[in-house]
C-alpha positions as a Markdown table, in Angstrom:
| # | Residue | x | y | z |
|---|---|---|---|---|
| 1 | Unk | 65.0 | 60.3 | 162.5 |
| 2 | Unk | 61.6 | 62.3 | 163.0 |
| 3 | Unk | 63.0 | 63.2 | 166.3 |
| 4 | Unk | 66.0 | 64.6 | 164.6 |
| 5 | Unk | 63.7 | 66.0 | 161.4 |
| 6 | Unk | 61.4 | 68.3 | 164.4 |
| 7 | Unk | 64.2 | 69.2 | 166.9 |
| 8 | Unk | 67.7 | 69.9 | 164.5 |
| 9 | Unk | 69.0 | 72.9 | 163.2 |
| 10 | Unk | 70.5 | 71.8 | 159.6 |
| 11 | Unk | 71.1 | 75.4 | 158.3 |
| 12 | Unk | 69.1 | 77.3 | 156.0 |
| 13 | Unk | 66.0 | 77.0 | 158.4 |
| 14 | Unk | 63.3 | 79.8 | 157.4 |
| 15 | Unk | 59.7 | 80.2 | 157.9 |
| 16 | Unk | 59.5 | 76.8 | 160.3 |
| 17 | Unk | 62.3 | 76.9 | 162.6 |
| 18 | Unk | 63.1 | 73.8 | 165.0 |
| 19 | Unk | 60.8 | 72.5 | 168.1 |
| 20 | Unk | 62.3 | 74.5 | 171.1 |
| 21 | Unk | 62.8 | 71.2 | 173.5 |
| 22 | Unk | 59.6 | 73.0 | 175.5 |
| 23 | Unk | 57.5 | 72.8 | 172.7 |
| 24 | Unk | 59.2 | 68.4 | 172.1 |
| 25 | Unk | 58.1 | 67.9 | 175.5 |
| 26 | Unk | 54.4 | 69.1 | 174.6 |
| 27 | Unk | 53.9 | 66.7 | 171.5 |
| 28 | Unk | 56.0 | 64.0 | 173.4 |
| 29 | Unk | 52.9 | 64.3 | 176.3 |
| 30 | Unk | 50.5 | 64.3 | 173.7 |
| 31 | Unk | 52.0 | 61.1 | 171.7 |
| 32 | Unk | 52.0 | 59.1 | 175.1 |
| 33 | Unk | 48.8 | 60.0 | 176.2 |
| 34 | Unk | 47.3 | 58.7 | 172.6 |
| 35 | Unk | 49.3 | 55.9 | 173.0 |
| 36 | Unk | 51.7 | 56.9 | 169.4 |
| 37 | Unk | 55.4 | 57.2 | 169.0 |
| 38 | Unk | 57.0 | 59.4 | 167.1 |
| 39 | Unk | 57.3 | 57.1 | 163.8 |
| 40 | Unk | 53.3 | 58.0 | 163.8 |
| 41 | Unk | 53.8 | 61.4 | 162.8 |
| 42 | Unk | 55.0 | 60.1 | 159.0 |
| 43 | Unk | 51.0 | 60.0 | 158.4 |
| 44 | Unk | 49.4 | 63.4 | 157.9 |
| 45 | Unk | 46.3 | 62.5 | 159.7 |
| 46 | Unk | 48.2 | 62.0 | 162.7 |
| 47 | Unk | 50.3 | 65.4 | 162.2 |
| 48 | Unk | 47.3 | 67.1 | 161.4 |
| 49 | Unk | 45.8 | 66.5 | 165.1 |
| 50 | Unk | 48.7 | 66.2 | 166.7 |
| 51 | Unk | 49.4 | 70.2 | 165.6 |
| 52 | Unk | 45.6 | 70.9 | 166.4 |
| 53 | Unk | 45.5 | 69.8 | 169.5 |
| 54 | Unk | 49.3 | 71.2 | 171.1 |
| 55 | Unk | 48.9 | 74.1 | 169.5 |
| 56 | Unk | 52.4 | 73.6 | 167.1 |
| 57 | Unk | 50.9 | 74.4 | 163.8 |
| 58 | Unk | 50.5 | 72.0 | 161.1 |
| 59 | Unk | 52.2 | 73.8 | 158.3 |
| 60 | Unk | 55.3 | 74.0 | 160.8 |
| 61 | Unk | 55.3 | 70.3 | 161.4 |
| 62 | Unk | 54.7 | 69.2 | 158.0 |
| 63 | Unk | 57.4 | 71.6 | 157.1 |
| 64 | Unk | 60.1 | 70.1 | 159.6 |
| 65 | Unk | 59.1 | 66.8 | 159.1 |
| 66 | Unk | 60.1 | 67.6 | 154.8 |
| 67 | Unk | 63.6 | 68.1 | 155.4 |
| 68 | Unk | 64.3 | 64.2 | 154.9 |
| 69 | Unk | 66.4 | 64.7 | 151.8 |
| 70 | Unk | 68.8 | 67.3 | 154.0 |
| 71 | Unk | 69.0 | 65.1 | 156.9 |
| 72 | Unk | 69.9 | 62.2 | 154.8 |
| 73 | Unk | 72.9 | 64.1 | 153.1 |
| 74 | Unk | 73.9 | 65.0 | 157.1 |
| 75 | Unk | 73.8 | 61.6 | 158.0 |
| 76 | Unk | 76.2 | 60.5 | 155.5 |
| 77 | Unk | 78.2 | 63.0 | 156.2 |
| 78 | Unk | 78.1 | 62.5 | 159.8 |
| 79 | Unk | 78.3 | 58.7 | 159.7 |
| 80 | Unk | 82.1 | 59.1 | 157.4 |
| 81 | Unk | 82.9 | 61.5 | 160.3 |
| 82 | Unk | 82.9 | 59.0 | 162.7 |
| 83 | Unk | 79.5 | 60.8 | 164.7 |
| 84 | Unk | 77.3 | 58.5 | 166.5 |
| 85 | Unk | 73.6 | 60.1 | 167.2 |
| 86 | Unk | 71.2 | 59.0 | 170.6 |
| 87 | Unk | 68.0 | 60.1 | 171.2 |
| 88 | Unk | 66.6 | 60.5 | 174.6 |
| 89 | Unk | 64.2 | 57.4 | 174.2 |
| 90 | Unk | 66.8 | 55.5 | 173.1 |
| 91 | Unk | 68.1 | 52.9 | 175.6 |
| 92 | Unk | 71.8 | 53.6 | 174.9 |
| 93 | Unk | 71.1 | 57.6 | 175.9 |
| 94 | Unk | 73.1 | 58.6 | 178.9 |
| 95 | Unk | 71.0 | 57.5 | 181.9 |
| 96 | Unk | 72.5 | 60.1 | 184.1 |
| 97 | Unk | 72.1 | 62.9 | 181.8 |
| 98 | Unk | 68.2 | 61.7 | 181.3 |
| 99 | Unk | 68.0 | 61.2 | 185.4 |
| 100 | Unk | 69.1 | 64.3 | 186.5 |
| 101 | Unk | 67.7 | 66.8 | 183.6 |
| 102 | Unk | 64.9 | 65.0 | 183.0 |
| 103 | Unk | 62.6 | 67.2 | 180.5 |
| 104 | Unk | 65.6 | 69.5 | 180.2 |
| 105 | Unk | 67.6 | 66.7 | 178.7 |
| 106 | Unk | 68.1 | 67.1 | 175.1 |
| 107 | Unk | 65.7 | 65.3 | 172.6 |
| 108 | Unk | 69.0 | 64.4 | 171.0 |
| 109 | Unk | 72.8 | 64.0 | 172.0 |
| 110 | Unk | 75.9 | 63.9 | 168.6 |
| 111 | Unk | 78.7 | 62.1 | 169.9 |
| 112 | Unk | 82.2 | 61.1 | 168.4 |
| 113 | Unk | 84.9 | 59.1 | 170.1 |
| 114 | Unk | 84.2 | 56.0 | 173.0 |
| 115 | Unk | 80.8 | 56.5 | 174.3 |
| 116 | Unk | 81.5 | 53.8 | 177.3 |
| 117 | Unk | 83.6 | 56.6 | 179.0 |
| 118 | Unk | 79.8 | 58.2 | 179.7 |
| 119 | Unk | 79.6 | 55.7 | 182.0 |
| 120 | Unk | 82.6 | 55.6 | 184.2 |
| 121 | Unk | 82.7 | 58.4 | 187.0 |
| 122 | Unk | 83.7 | 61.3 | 186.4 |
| 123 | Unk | 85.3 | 65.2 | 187.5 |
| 124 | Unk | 84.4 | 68.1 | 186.1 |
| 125 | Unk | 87.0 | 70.7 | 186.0 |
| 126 | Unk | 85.3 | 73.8 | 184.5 |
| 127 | Unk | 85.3 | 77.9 | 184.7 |
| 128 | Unk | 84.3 | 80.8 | 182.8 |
| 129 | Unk | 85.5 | 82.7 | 179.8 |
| 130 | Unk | 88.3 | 84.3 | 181.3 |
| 131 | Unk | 90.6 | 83.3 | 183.5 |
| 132 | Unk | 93.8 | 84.4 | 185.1 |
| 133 | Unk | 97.5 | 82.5 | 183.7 |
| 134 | Unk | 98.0 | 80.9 | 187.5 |
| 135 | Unk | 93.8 | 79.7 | 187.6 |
| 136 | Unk | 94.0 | 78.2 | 184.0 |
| 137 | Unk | 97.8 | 76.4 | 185.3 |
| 138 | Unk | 95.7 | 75.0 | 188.5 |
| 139 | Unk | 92.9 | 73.8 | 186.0 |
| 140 | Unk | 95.6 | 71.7 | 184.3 |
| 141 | Unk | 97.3 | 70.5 | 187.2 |
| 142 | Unk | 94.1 | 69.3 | 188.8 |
| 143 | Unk | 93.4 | 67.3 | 185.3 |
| 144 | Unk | 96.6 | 65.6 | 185.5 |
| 145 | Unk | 95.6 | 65.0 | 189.1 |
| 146 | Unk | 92.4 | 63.3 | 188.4 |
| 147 | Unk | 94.2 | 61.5 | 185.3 |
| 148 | Unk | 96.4 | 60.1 | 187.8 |
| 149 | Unk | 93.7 | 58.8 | 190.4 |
| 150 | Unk | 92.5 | 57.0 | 186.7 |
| 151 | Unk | 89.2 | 59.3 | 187.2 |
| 152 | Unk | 87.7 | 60.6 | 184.0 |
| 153 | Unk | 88.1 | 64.4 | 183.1 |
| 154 | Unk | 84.9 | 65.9 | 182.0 |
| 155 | Unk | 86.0 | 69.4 | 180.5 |
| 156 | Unk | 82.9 | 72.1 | 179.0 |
| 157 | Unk | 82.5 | 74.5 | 176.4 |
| 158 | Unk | 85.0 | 76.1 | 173.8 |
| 159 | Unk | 87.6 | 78.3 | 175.6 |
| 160 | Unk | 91.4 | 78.6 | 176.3 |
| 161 | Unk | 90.9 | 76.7 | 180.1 |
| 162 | Unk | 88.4 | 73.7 | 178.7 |
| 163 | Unk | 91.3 | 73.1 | 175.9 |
| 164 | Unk | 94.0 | 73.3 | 178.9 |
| 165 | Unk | 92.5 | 70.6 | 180.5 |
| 166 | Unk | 91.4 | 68.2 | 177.8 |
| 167 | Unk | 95.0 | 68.3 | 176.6 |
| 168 | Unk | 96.7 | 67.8 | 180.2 |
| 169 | Unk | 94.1 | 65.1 | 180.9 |
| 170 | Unk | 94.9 | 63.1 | 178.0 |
| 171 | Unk | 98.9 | 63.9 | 178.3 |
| 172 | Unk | 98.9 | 62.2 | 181.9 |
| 173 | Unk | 97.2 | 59.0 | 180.8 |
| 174 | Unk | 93.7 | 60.3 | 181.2 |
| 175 | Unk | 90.5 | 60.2 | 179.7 |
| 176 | Unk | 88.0 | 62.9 | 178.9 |
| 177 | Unk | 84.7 | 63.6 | 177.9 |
| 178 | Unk | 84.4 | 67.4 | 176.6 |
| 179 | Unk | 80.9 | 68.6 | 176.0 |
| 180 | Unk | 80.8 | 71.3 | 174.1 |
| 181 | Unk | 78.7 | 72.8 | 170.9 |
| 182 | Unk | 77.8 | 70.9 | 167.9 |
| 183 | Unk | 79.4 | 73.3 | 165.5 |
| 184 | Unk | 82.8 | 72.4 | 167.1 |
| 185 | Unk | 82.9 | 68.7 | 166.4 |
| 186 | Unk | 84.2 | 69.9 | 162.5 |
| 187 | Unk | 87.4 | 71.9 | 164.1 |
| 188 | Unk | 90.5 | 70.1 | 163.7 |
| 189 | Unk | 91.9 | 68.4 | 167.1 |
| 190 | Unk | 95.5 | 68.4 | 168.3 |
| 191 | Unk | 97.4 | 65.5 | 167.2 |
| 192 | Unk | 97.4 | 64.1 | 171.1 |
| 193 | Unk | 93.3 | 64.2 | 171.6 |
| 194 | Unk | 93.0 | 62.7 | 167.3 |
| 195 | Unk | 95.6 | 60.2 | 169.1 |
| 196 | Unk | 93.7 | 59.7 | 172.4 |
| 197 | Unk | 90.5 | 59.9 | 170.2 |
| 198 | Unk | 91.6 | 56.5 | 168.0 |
| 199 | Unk | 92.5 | 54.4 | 171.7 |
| 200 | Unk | 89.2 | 54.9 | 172.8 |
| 201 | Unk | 90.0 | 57.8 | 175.7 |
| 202 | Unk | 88.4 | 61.3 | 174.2 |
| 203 | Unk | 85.1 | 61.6 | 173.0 |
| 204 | Unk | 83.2 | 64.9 | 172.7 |
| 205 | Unk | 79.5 | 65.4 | 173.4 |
| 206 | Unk | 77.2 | 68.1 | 172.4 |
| 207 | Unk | 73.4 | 68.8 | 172.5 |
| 208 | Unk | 73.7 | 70.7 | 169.1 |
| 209 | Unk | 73.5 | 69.4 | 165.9 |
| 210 | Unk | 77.4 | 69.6 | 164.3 |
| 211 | Unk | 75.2 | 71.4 | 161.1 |
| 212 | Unk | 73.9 | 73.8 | 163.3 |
| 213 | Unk | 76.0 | 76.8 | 162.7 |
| 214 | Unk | 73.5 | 79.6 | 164.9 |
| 215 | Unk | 75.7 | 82.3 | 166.9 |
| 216 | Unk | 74.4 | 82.4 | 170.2 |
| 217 | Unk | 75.4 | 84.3 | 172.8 |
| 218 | Unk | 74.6 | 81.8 | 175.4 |
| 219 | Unk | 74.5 | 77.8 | 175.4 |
| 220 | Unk | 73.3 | 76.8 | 179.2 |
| 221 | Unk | 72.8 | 73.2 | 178.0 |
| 222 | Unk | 76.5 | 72.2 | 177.5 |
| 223 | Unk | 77.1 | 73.2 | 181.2 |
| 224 | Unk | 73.9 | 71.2 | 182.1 |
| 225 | Unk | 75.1 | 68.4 | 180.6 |
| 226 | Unk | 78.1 | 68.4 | 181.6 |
| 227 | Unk | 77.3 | 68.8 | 185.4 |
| 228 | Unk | 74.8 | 65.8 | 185.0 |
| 229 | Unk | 77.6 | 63.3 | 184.0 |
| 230 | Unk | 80.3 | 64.4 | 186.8 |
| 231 | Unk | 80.0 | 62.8 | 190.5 |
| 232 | Unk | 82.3 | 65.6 | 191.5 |
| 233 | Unk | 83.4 | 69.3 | 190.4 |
| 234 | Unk | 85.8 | 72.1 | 190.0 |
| 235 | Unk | 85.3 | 75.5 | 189.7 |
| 236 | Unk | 88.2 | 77.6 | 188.9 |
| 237 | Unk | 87.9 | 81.3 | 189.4 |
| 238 | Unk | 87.6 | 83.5 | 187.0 |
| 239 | Unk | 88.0 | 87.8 | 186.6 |
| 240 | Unk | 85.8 | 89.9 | 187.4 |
| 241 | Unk | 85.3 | 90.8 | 183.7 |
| 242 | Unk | 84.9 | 86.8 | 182.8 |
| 243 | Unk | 82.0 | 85.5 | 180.8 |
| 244 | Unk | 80.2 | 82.7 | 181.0 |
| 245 | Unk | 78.5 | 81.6 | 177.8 |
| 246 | Unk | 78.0 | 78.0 | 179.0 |
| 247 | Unk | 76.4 | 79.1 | 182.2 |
| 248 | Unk | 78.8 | 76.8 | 184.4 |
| 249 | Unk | 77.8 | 78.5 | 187.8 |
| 250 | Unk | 74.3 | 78.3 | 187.3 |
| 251 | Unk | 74.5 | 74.7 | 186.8 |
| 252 | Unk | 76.7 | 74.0 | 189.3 |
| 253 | Unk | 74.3 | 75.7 | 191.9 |
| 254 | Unk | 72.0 | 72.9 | 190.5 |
| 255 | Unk | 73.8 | 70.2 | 191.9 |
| 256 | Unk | 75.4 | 71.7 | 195.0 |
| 257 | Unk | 73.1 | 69.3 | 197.2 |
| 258 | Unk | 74.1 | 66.5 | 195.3 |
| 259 | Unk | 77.7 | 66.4 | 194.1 |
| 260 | Unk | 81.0 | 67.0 | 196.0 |
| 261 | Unk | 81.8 | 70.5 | 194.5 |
| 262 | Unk | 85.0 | 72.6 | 195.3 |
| 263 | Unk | 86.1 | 76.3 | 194.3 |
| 264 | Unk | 90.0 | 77.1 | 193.6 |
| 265 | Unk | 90.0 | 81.4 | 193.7 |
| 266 | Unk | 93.8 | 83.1 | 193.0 |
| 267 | Unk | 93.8 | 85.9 | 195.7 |
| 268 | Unk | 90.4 | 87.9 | 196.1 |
| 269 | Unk | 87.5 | 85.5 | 194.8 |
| 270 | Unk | 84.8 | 86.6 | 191.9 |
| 271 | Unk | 81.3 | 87.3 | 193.0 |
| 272 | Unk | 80.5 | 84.2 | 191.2 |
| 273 | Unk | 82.8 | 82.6 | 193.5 |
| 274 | Unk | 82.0 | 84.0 | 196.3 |
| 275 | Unk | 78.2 | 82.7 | 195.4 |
| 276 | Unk | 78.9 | 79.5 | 194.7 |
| 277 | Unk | 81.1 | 78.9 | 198.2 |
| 278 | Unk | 77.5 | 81.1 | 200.3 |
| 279 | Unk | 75.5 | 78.4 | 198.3 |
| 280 | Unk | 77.9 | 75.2 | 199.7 |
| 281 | Unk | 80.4 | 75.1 | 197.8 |
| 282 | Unk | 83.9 | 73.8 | 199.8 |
| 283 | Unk | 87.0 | 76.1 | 198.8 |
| 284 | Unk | 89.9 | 73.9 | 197.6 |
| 285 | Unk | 93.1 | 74.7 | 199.5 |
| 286 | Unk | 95.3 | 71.3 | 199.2 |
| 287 | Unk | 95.3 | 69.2 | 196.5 |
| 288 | Unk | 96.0 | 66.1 | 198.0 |
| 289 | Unk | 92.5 | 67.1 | 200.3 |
| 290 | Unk | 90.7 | 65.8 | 196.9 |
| 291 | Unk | 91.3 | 62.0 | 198.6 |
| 292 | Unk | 90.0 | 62.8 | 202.1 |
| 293 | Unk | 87.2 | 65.4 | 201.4 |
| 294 | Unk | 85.4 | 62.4 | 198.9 |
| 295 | Unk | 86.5 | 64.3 | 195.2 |
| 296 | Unk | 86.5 | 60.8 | 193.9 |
| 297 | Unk | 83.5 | 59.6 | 195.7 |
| 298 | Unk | 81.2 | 57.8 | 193.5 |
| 299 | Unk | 77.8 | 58.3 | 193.2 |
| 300 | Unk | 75.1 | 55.6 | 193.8 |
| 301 | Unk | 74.3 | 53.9 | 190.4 |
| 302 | Unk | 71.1 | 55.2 | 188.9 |
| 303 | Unk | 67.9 | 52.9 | 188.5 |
| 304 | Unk | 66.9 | 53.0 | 185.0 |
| 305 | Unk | 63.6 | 52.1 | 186.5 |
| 306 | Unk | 63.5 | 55.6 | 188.6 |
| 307 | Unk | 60.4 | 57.6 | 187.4 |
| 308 | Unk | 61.0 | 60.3 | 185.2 |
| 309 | Unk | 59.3 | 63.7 | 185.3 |
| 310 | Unk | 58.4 | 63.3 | 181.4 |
| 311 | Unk | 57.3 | 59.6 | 180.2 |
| 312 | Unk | 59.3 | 59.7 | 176.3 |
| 313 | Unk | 57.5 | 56.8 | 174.1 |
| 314 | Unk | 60.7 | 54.3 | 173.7 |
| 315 | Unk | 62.7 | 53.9 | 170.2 |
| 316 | Unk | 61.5 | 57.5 | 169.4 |
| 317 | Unk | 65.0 | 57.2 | 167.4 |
| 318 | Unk | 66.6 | 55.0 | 164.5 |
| 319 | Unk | 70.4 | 55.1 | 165.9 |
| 320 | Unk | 72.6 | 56.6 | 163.5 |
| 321 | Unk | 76.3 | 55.4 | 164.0 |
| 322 | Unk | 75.2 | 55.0 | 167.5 |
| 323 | Unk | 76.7 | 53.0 | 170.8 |
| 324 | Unk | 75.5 | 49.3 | 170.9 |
| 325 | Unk | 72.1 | 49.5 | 173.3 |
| 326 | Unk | 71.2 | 46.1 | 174.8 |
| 327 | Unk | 68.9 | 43.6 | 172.4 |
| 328 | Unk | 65.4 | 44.1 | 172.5 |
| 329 | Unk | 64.9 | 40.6 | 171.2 |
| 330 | Unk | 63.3 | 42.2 | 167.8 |
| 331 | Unk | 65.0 | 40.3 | 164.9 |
| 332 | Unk | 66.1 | 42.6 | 162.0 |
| 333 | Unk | 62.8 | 40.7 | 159.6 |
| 334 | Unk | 60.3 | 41.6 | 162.3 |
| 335 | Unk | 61.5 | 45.6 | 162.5 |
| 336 | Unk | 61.2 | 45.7 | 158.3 |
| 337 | Unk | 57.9 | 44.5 | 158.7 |
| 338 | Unk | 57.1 | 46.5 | 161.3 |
| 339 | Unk | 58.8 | 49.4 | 159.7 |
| 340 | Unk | 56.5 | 48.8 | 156.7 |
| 341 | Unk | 53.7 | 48.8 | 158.4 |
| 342 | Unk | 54.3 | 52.6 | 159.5 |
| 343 | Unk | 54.3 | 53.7 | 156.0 |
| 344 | Unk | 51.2 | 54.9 | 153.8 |
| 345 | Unk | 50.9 | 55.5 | 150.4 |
| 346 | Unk | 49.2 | 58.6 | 149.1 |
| 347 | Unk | 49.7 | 62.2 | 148.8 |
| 348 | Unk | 48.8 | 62.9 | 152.4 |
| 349 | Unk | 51.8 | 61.4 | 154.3 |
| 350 | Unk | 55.1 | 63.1 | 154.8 |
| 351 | Unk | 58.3 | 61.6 | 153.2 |
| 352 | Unk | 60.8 | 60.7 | 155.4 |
| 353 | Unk | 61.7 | 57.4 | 152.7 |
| 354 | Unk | 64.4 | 59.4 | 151.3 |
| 355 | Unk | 66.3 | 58.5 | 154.6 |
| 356 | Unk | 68.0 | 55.4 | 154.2 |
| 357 | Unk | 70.9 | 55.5 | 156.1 |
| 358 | Unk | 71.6 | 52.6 | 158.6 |
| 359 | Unk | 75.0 | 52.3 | 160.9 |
| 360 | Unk | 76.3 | 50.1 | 163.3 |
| 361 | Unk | 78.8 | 51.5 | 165.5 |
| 362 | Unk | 82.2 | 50.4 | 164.3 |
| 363 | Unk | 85.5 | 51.0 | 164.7 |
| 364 | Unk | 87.2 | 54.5 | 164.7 |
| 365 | Unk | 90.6 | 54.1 | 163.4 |
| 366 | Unk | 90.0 | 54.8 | 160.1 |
| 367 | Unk | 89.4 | 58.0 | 160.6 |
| 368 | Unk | 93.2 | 58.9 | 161.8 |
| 369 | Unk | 95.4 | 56.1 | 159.2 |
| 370 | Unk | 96.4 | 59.2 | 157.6 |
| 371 | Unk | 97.6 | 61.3 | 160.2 |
């Protein structure tokens, strides 16, 4: 919750707008190194040097950390939704996306549908803004292919081709994890992925807080996160007047060296084509090449012991309609105890009490018994 309290956007933000994840990564260092957790910011003392010595500002801290009584209404609102919340401390935060980005991965990840499909492996299929009738047709058909080969569809950002294949994915059988930005989670789905949704085979994914209603013009981190969780990728070419908000090409150059990554082009490719195949990329030319050229080759299972580029102090975050992470052993008696002795009385500590909410991950069909 104090994670969520300095890194959210909940609307209305003035003066003290949220920690950029640079700035998280600072204090995160500095609560390490004094060996505190991010529960130890609730007493002022602690903020107060905290601010001092990483340079945040105190008044900026002490402000974020007072929006307890609007989180608490979000997490209501979230937890009727059906949203889970994992922060990246949290043992149940997906180890691939925290392997491969590292410091880059968001502090914290909203969720909504079956979060064990995070773990199965998975194919990107994935473009720009714009894209030609026949290249959003191929996008499709090579969901349906991968829903076939009972390989998970991982589909990115809000546009007409990411829709395309979530909804030929799921109509072949398929599942798929779409990452996209928080804002969207509130949008109504199509009856096949609310469907899809209830069984346990769509979930969405997003770095951004579902309050956070900011207009950007550019949103790297759901392409990021979505390259982090495939083993395997396709890029389908775009126009030469195409967008791309989510910054797909730049992530997949990230992963070139370490992913099995193909480029479908309609007649003359893109420059961002073109780049992508001079960095390594394989141009696709026959579907059924997918089997032989190692599309569904899985990638070696990640040590959750690997070492990390940025130690995070663990628990850093209650889970809030969360997946189920393994038992620490800690018996519900010995955390309200514990909990209790993180609290101070007096005017000097920062009230995050007004946050009470506490959910177990439960079922989801409630959600659709009226549709």
């Amino acid at each position: 919750k104090v994670t969520m309290l300095l890194c959210t956007w909940l609307g209305g933000e003035g003066e003290h707008l949220p920690l950029e994840i640079q700035e998280y990564n600072t204090l995160v260092r500095w609560l390490h190194q004094n060996d505190y957790r991010p529960e130890n910011l609730i007493d002022r003392t602690c903020v107060e040097t905290a601010a001092r010595q990483t340079g945040l500002g105190d008044d900026r801290l002490i402000a974020l950390l007072g929006r307890s009584i609007t989180l608490g209404f979000y997490l209501e609102e979230w937890r009727r939704r059906d949203y889970w919340i994992v922060g990246r401390g949290d043992a149940a935060y997906p180890k691939r996306v925290r392997q491969h980005l590292r410091s880059s991965a968001p502090p914290v990840l909203f969720g909504t549908g079956e979060p064990k499909l995070l773990d199965r492996g998975a194919t990107a299929v994935i473009g720009p803004d714009q894209v030609m009738g026949q290249s959003n047709e191929h996008a499709r058909a090579m969901a349906a292919f991968c829903a076939q080969h009972h390989r998970t569809i991982i589909a990115a950002g809000k546009q007409t081709i990411s829709a395309g294949v979530a909804e030929s994915g799921i109509s072949h059988g398929g599942s798929v994890i779409w990452v996209l930005q928080g804002p969207a989670f509130g949008e109504p789905l199509r009856k096949s992925l609310r469907r899809a949704k209830a069984a346990g085979e769509f979930m969405m994914l997003s770095g951004r807080s579902p309050a956070d209603k900011r207009p950007l013009t550019q949103e790297p981190e759901v392409g990021r996160v979505a390259m982090a969780l495939c083993d395997s990728a396709m890029y389908v070419d775009g126009t030469e007047l195409s967008g791309d908000r989510y910054c797909l090409e730049d992530a997949m150059y990230r992963v070139l060296d370490q992913r099995k990554c193909f480029v479908w082009c309609v007649g003359q490719a893109t420059a961002a084509a073109e780049r992508l195949l001079q960095r390594g990329a394989t141009s696709w030319i026959d579907m059924e090449m997918a089997v032989h050229e190692g599309l569904f080759e899985d990638r070696a299972e990640i040590s959750s012991h690997e070492s990390s580029q940025l130690v995070e102090p663990e628990g850093e975050l209650t889970q809030v309609e969360s997946p189920k992470s393994p038992d620490t052993g800690d018996s519900a008696e010995d955390k309200t105890k514990a909990d209790a002795g993180t609290e101070k009385s007096g005017a000097e500590n920062v009230d995050i009490a007004s946050i009470e909410v506490s959910v177990r991950f439960g079922k989801q069909g409630n959600l659709f018994e009226s549709m």
